[in-house]
Backbone as a chain_set.jsonl record, in Angstrom:
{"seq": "XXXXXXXXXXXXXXXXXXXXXXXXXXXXXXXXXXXXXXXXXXXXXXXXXXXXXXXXXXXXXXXXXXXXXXXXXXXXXXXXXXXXXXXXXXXXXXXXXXXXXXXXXXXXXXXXXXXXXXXXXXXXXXXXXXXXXXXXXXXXXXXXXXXXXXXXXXXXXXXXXXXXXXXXXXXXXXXXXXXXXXXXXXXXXXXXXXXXXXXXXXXXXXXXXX", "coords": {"N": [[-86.837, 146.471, -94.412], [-87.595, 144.317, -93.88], [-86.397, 141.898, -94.804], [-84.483, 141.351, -92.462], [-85.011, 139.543, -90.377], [-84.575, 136.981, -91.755], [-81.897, 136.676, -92.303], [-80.503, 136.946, -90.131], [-81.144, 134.698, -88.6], [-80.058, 133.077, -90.421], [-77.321, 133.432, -90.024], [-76.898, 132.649, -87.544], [-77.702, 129.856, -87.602], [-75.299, 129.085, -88.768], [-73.323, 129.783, -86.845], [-73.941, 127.854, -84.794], [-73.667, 125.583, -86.514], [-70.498, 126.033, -87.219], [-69.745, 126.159, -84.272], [-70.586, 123.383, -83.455], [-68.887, 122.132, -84.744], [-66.14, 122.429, -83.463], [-66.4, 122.003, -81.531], [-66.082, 118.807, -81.785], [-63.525, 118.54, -82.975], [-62.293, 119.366, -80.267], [-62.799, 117.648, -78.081], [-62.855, 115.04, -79.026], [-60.918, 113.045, -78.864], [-58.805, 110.669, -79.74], [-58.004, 107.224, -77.375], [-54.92, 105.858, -77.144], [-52.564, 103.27, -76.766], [-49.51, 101.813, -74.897], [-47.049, 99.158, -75.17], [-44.146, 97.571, -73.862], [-40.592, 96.476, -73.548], [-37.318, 95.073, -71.927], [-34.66, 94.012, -74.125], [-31.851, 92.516, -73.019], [-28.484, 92.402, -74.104], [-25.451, 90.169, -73.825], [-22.159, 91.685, -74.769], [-19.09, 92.557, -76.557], [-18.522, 95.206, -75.609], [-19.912, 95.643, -73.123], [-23.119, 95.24, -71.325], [-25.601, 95.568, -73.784], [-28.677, 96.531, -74.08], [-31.58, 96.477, -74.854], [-34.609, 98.272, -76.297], [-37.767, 98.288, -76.854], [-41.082, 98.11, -78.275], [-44.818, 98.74, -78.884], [-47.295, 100.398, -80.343], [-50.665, 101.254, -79.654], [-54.268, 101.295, -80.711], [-57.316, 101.053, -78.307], [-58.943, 98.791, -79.624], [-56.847, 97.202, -80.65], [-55.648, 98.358, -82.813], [-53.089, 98.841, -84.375], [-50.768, 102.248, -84.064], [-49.206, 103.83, -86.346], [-46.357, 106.283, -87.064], [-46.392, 107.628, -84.624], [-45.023, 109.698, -81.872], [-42.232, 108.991, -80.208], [-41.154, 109.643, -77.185], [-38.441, 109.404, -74.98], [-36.567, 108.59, -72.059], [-33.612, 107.649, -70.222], [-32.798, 106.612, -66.68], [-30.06, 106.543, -64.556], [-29.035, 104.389, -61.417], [-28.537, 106.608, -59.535], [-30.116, 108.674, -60.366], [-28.858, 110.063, -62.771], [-29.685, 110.82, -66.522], [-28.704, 109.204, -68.739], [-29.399, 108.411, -71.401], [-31.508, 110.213, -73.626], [-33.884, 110.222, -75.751], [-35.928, 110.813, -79.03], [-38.036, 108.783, -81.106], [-39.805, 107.448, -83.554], [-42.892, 105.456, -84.52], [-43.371, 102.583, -86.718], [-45.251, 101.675, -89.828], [-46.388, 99.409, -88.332], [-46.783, 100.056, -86.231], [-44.227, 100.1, -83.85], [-41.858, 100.82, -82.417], [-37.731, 100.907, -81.179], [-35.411, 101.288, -79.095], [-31.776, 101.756, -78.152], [-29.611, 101.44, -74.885], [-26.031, 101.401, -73.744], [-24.778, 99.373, -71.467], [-21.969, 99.797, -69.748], [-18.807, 97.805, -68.241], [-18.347, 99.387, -66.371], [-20.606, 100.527, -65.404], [-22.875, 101.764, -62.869], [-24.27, 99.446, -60.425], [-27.908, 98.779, -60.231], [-31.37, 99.902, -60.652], [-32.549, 101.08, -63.257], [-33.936, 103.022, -64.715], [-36.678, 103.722, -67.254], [-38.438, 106.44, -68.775], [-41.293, 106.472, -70.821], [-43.414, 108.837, -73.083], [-45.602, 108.872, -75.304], [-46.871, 110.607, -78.21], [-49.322, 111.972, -80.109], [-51.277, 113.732, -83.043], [-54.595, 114.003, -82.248], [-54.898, 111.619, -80.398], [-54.992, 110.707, -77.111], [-52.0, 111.686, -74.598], [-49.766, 108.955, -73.986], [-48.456, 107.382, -71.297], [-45.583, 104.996, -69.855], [-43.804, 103.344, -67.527], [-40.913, 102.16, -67.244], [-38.75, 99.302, -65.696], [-35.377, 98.561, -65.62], [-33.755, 96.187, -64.2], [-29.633, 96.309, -63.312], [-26.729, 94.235, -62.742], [-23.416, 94.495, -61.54], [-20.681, 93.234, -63.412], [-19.184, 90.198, -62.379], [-16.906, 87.391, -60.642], [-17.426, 83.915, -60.149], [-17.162, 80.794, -58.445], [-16.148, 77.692, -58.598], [-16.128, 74.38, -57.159], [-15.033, 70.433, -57.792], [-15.603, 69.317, -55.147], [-16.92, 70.186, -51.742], [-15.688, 69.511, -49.727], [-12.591, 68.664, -48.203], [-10.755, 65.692, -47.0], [-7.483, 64.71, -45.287], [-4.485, 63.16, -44.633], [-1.428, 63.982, -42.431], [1.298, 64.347, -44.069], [-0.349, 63.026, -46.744], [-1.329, 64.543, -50.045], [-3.475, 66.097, -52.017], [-4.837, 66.912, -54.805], [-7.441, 69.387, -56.881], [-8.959, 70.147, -59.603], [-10.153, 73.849, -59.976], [-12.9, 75.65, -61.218], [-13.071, 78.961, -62.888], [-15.587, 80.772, -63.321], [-16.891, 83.406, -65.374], [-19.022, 85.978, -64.632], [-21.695, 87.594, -66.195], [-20.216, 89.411, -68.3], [-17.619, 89.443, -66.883], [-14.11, 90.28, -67.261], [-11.274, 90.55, -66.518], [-8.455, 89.635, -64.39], [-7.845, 87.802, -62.463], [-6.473, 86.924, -59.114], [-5.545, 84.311, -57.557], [-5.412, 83.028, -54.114], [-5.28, 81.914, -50.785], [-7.223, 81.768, -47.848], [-7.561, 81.809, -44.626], [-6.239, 78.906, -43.885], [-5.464, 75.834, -42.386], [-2.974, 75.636, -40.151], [0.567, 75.053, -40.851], [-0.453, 73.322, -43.482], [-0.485, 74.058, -47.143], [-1.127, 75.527, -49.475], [-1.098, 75.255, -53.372], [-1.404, 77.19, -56.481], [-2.332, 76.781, -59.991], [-2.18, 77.824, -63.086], [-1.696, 81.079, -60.557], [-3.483, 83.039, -61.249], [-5.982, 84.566, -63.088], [-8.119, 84.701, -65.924], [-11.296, 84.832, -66.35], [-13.643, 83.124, -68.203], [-12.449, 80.034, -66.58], [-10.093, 77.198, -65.929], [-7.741, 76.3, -62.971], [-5.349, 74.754, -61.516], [-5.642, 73.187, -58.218], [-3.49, 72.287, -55.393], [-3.273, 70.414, -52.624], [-1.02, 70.449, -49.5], [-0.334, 68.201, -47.069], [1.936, 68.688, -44.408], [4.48, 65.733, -43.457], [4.994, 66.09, -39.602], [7.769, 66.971, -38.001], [10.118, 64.986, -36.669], [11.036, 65.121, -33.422], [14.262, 65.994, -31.705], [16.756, 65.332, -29.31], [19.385, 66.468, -27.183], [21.257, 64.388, -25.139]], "CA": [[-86.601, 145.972, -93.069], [-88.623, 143.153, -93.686], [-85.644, 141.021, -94.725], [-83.509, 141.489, -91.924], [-84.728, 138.195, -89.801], [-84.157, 135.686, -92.168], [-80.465, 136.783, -92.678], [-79.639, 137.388, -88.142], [-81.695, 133.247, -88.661], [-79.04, 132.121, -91.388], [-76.453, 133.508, -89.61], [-77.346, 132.026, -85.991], [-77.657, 128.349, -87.719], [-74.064, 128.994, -89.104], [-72.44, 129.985, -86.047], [-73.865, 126.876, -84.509], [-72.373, 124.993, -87.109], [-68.574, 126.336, -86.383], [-69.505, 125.709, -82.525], [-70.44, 121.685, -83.156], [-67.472, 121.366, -85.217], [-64.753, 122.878, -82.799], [-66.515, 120.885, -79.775], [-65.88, 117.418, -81.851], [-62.263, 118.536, -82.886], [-61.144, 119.506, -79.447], [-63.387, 116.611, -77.42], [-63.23, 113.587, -79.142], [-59.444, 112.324, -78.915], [-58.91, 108.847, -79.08], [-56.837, 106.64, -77.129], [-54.287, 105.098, -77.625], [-52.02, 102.444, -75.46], [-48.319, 101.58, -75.12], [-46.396, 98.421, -74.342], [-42.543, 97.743, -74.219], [-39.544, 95.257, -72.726], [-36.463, 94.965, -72.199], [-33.742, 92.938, -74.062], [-30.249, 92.672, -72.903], [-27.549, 91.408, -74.374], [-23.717, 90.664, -73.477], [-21.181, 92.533, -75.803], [-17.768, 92.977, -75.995], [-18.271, 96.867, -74.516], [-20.861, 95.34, -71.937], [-24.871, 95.25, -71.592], [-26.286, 96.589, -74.759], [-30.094, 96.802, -73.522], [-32.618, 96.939, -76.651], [-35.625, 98.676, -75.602], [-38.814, 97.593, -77.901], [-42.379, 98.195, -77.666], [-46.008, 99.027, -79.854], [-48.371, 101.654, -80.463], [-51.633, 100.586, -80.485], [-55.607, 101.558, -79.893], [-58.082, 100.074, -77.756], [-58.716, 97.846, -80.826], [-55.554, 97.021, -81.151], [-54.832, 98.516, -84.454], [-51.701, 99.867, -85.015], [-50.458, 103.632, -84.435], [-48.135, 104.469, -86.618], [-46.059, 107.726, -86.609], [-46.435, 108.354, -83.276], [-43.685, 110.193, -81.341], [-41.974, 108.285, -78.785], [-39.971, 110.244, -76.285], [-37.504, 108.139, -74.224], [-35.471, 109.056, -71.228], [-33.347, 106.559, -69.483], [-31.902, 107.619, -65.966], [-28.957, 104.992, -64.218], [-29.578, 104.479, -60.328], [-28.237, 108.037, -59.468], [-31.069, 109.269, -60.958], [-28.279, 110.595, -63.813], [-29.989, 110.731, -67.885], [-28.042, 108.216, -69.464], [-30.391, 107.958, -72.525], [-32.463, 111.193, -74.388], [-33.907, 110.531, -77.586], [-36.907, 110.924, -79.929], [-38.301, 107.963, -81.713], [-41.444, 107.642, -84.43], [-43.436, 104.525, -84.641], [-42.97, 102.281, -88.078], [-46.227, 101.438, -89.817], [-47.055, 98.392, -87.499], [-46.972, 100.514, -84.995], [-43.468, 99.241, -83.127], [-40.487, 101.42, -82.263], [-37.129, 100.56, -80.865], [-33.95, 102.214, -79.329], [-30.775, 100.632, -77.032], [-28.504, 102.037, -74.679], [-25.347, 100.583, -73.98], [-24.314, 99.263, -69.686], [-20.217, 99.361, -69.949], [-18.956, 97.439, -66.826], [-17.927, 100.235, -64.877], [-21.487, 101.064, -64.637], [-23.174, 101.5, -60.746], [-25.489, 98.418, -60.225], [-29.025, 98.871, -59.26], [-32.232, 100.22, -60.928], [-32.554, 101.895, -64.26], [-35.597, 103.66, -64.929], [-36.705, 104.267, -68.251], [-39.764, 107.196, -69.116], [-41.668, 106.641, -71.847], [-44.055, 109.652, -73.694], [-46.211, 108.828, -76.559], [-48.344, 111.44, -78.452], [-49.671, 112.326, -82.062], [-52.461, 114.557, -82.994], [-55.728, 113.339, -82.599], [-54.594, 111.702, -79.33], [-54.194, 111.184, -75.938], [-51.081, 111.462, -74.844], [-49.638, 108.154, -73.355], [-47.228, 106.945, -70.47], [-45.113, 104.168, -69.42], [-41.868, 103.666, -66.81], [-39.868, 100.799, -66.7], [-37.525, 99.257, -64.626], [-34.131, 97.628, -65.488], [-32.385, 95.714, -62.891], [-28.527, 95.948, -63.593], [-26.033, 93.585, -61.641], [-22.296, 94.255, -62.344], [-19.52, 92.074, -64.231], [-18.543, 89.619, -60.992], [-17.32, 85.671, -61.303], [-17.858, 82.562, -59.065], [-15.8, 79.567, -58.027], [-16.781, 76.221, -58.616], [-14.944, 72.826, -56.978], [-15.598, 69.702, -57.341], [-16.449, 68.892, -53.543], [-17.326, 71.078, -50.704], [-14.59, 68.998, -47.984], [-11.225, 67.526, -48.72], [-10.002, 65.31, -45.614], [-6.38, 64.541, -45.884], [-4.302, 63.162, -43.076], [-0.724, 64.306, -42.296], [1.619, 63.514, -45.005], [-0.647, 63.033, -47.671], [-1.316, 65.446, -50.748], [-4.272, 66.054, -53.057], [-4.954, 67.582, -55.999], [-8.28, 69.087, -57.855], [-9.914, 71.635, -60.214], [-11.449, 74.736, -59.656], [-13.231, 76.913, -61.991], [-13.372, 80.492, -62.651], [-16.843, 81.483, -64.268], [-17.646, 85.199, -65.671], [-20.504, 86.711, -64.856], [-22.324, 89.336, -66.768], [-19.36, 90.117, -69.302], [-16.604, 89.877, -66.488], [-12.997, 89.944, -68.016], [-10.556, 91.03, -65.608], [-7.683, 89.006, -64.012], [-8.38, 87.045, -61.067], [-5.458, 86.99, -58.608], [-6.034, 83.093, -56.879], [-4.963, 82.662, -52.942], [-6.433, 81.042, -49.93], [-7.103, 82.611, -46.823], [-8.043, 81.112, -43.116], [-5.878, 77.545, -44.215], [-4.963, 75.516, -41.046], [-1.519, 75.736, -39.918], [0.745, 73.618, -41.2], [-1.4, 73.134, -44.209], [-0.023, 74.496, -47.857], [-2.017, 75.502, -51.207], [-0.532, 75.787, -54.743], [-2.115, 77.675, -57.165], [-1.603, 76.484, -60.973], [-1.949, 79.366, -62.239], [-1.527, 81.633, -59.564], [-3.859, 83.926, -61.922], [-6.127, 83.701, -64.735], [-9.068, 85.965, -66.555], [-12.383, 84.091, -66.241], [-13.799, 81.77, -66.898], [-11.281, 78.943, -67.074], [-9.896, 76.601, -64.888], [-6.9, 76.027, -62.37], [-5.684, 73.388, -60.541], [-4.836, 73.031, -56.505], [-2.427, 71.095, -54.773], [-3.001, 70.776, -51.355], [-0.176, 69.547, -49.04], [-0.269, 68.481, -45.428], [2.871, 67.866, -44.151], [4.243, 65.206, -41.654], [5.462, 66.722, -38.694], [9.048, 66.514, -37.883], [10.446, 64.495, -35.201], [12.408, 66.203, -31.993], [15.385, 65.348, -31.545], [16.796, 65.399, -28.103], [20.714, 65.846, -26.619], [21.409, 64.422, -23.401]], "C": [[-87.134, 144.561, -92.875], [-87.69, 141.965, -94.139], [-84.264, 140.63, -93.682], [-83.617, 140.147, -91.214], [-84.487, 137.26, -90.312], [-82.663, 135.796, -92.206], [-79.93, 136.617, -91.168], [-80.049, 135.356, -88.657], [-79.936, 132.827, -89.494], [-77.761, 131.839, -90.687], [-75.804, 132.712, -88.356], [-77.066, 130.163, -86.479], [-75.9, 127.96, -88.109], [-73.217, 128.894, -88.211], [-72.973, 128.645, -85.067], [-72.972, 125.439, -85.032], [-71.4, 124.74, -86.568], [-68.57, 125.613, -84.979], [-69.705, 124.333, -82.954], [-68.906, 121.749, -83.636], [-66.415, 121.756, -84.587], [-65.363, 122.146, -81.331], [-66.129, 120.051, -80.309], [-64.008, 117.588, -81.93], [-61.707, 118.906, -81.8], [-61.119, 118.239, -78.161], [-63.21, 115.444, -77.471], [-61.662, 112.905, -79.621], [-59.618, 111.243, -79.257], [-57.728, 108.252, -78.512], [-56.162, 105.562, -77.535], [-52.817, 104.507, -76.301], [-50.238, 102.101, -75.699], [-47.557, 100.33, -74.396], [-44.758, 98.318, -74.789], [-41.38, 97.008, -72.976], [-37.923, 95.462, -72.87], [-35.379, 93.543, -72.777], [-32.401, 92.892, -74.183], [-29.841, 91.089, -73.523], [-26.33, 91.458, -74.357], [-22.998, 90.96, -74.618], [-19.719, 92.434, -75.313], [-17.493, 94.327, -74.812], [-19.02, 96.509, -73.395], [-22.469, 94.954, -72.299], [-25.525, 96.003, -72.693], [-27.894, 95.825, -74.756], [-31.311, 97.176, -74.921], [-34.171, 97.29, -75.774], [-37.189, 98.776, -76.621], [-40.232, 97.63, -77.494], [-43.496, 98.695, -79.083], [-46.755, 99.901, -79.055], [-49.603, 101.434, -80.397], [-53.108, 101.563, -79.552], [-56.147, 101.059, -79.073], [-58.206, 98.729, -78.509], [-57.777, 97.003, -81.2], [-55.202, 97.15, -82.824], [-54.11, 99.913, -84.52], [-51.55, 101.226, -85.063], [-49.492, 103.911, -85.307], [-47.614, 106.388, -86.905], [-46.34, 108.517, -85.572], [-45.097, 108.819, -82.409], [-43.565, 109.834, -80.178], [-41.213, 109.267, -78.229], [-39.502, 109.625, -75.186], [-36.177, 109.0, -73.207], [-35.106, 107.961, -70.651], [-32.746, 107.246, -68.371], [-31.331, 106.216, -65.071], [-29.769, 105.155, -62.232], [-29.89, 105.647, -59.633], [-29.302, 108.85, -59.64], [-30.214, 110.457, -62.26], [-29.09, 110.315, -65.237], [-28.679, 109.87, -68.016], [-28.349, 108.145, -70.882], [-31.577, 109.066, -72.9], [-33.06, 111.146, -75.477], [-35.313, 110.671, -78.617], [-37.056, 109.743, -80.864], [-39.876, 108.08, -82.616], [-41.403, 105.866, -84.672], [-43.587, 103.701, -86.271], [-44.971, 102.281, -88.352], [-47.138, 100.233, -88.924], [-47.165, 98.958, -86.002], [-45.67, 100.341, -83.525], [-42.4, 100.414, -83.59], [-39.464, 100.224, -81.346], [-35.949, 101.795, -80.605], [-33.196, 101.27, -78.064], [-30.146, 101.538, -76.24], [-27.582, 100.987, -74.159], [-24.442, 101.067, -71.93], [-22.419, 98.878, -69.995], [-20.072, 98.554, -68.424], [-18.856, 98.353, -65.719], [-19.393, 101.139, -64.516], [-22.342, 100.472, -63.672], [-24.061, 100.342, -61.08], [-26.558, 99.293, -59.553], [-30.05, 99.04, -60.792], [-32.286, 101.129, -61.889], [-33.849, 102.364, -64.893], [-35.856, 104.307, -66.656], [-38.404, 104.893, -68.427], [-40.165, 107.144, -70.607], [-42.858, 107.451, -72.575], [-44.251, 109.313, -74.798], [-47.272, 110.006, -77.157], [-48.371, 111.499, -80.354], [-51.483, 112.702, -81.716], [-53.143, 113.417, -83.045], [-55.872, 112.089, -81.486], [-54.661, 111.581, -78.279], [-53.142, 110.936, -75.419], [-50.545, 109.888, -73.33], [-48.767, 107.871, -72.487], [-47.019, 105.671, -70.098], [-43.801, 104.007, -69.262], [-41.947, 102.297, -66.774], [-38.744, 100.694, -65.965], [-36.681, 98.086, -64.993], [-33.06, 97.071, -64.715], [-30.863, 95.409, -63.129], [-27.702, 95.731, -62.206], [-24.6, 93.565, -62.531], [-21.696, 93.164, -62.304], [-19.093, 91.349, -62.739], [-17.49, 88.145, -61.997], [-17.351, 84.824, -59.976], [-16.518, 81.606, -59.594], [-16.187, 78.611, -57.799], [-15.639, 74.691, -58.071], [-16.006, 71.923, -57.076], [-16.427, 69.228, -56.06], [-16.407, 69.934, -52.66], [-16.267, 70.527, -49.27], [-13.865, 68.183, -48.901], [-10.418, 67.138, -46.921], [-8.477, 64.725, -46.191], [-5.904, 64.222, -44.503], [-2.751, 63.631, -42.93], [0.262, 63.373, -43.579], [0.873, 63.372, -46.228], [-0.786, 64.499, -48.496], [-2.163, 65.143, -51.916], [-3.959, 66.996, -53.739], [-6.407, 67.85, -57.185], [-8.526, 70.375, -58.863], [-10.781, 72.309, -60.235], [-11.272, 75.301, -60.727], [-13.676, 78.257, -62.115], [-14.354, 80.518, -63.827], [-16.946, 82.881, -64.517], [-18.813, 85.277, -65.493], [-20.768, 87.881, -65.301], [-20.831, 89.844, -67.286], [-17.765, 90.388, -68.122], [-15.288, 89.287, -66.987], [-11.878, 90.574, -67.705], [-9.543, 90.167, -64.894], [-7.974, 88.742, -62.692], [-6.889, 86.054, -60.389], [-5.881, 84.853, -57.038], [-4.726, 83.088, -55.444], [-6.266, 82.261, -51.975], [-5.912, 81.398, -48.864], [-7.655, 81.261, -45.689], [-7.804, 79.138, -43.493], [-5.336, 76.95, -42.441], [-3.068, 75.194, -41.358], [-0.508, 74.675, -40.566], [0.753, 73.151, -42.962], [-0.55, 73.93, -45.843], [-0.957, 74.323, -49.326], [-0.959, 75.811, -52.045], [-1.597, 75.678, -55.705], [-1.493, 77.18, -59.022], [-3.041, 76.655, -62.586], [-2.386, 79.835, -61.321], [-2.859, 82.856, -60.077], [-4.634, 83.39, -63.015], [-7.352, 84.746, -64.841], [-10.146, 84.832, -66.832], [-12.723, 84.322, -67.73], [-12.459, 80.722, -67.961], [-11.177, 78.197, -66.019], [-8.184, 76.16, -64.082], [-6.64, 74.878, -61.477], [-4.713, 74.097, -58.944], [-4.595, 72.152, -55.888], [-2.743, 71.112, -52.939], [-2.038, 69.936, -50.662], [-0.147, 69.366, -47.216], [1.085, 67.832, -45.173], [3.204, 66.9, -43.058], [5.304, 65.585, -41.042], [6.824, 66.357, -38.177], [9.207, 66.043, -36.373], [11.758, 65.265, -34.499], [13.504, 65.114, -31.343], [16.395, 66.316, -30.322], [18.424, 65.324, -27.309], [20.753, 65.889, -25.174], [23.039, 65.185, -22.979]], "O": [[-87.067, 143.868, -91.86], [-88.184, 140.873, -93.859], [-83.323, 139.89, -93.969], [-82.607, 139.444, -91.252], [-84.099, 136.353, -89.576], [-82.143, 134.684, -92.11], [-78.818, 136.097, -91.068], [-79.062, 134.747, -89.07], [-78.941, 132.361, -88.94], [-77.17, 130.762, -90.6], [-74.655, 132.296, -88.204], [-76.382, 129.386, -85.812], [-75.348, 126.894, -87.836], [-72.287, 128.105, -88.377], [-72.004, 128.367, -84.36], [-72.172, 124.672, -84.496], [-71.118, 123.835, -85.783], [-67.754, 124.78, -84.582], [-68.603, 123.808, -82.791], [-67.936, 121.444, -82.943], [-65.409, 121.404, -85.204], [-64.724, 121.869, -80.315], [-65.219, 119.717, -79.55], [-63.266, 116.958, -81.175], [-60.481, 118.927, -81.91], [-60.145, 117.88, -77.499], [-63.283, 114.68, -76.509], [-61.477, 112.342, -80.701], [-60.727, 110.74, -79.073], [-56.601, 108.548, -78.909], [-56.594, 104.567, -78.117], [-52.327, 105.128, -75.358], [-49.828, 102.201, -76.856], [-47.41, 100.379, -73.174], [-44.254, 98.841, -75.783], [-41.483, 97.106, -71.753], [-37.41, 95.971, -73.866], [-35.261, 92.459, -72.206], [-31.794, 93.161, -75.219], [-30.192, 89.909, -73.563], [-25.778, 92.488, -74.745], [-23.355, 90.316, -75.604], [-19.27, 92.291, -74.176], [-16.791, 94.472, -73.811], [-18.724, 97.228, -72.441], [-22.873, 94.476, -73.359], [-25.993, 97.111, -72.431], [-28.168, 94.772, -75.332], [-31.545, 98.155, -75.629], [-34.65, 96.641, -74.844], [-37.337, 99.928, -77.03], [-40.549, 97.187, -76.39], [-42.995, 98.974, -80.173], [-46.887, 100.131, -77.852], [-49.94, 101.356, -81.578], [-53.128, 102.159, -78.475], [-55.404, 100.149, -78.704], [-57.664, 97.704, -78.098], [-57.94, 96.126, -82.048], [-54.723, 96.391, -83.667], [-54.294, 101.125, -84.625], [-52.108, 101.738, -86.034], [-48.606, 104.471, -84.662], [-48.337, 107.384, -86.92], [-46.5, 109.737, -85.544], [-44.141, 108.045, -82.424], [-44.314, 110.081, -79.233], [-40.472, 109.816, -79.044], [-40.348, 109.289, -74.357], [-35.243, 109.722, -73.555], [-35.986, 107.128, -70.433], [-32.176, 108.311, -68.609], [-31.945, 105.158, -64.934], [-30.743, 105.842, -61.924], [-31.003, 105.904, -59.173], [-29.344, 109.851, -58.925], [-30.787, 111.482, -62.629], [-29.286, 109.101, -65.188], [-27.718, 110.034, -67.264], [-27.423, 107.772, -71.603], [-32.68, 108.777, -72.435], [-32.828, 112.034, -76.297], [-34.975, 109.524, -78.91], [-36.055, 109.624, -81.57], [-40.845, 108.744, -82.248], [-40.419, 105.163, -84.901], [-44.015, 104.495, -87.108], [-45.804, 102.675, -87.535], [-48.368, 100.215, -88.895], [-47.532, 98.41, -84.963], [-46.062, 100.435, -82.363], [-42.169, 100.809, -84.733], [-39.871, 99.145, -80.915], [-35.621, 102.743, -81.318], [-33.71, 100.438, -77.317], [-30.015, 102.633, -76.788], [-27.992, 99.832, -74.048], [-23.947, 102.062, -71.401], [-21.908, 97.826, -70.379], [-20.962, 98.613, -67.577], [-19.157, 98.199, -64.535], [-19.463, 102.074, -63.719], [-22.596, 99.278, -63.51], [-24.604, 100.395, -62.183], [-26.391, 100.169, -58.704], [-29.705, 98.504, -61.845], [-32.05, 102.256, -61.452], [-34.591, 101.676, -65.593], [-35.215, 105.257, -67.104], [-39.396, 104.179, -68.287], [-39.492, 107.678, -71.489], [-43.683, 106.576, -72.841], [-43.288, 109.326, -75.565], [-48.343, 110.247, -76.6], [-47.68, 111.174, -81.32], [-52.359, 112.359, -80.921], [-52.836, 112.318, -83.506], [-56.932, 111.47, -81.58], [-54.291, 112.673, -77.849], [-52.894, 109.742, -75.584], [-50.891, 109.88, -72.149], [-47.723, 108.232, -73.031], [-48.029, 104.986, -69.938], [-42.88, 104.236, -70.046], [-42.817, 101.522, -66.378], [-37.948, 101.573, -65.634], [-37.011, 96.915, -64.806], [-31.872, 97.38, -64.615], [-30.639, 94.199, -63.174], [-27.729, 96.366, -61.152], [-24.425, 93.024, -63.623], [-21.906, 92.241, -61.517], [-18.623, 92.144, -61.926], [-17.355, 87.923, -63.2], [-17.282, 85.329, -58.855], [-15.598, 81.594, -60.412], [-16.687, 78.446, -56.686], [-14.644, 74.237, -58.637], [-17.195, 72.063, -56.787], [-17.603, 68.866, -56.019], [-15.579, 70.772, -53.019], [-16.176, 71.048, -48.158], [-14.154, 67.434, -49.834], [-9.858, 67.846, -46.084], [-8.339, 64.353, -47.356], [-6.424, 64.636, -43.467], [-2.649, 63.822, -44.141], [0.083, 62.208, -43.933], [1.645, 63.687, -47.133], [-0.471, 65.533, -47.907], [-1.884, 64.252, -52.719], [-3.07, 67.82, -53.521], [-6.638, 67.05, -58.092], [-8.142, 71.513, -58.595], [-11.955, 71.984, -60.412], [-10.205, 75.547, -61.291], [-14.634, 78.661, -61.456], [-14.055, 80.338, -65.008], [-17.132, 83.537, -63.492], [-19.654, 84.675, -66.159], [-20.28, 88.962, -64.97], [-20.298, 90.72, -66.604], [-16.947, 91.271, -68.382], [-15.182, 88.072, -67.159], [-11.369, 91.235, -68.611], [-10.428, 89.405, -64.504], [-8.354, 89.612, -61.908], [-6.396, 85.019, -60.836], [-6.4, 84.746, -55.927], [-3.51, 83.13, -55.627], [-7.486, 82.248, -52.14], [-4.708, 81.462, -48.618], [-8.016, 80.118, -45.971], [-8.692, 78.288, -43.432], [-4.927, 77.691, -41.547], [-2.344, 74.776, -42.261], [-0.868, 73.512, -40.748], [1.748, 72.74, -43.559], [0.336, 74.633, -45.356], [-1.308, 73.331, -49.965], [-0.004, 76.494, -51.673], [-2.395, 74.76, -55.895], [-0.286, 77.257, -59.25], [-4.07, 76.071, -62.927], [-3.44, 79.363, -60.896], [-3.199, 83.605, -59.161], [-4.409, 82.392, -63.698], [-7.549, 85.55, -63.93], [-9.8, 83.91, -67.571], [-12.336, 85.274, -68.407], [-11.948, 80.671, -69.08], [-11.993, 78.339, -65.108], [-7.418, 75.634, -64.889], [-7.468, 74.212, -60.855], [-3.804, 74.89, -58.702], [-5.345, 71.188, -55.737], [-2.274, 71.992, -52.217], [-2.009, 68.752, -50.997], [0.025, 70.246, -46.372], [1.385, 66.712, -45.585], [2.623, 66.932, -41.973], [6.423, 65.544, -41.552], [6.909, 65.161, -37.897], [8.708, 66.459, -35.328], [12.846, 65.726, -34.843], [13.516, 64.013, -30.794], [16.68, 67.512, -30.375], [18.743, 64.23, -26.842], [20.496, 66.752, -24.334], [23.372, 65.318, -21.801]]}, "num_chains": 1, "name": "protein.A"}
């Protein structure tokens, strides 16, 4: 009987043991940080959006193999974008999705989830401002005076904006009476340029039987 306390002792220092070492492995995470941008660019199909960012510690040294998880959702609050990404050795993922024109303008939210054992797990939302395909109209001058009888002539241009490529139907609204535009072309698919004629005419004389 006389050896029984040293063995309950051995046992007692052991099971302390186990207990430090399952407090440090469940306690002592480390963190780790996430940054990331967007870069658009125009395409034939539209906005293809590259979405780019790093892994990194306090330290800043490098996570690699960390699991990105990436949701994109359009204004709607519709998914657009689901996917799973892993971090290279420098610590730097990447993924794109792709804005066709017929998609809604506004605010595109992208969620980003980082984790890997050993750990804590990280977040960061972004926000992509999309403005659809339009174009603009450029003249030389802002006033054309003309007096009855005469007839100018200048060029306007049709600009694309943001990937627009659509036919652009040219007329002119709220003209004073009288007054006559020609369009040359009448039409055209930005950007390019047309010319306009304007014509004022002079007013016919009344003619009177006695």
């Amino acid at each position: 009987m006389a050896l029984r306390p040293p063995i309950i002792h051995g046992m007692l220092i052991l099971l302390i043991i186990v207990s430090m070492a399952f407090s440090t492995s469940v306690f002592a995470q480390r963190s780790m940080q996430i940054q990331a941008s967007f870069n658009p660019t125009q395409t034939d199909q539209g906005i293809l959006v590259v979405i780019s960012g790093r892994v990194f510690e306090q330290n800043n040294l490098s996570v690699a193999n960390a699991v990105i998880s990436m949701q994109v959702n359009n204004p709607q609050g519709t998914s657009i974008l689901v996917s799973i990404k892993y971090t290279d050795p420098l610590g730097i993922f990447q993924d794109t999705f792709l804005l066709v024109p017929k998609s809604p303008a506004g605010n595109y939210t992208t969620f980003l989830v980082v984790d890997k054992p050993g750990y804590d797990t990280a977040h960061l939302t972004l926000t992509f401002t999309y403005s659809s395909p339009d174009f603009s109209i450029e003249l030389p001058i802002s006033t054309l005076s003309l007096q009855q009888g005469q007839t100018s002539s200048l060029t306007m241009t049709i600009l694309s904006l943001r990937g627009f490529n659509e036919r652009v139907n040219l007329t002119a609204i709220d003209i004073p009476a009288g007054v006559a535009l020609q369009f040359n072309p009448q039409s055209i698919i930005p950007s390019g340029t047309a010319s306009v004629t304007v014509v004022v005419p002079t007013p016919r004389e009344l003619t009177t039987t006695l």
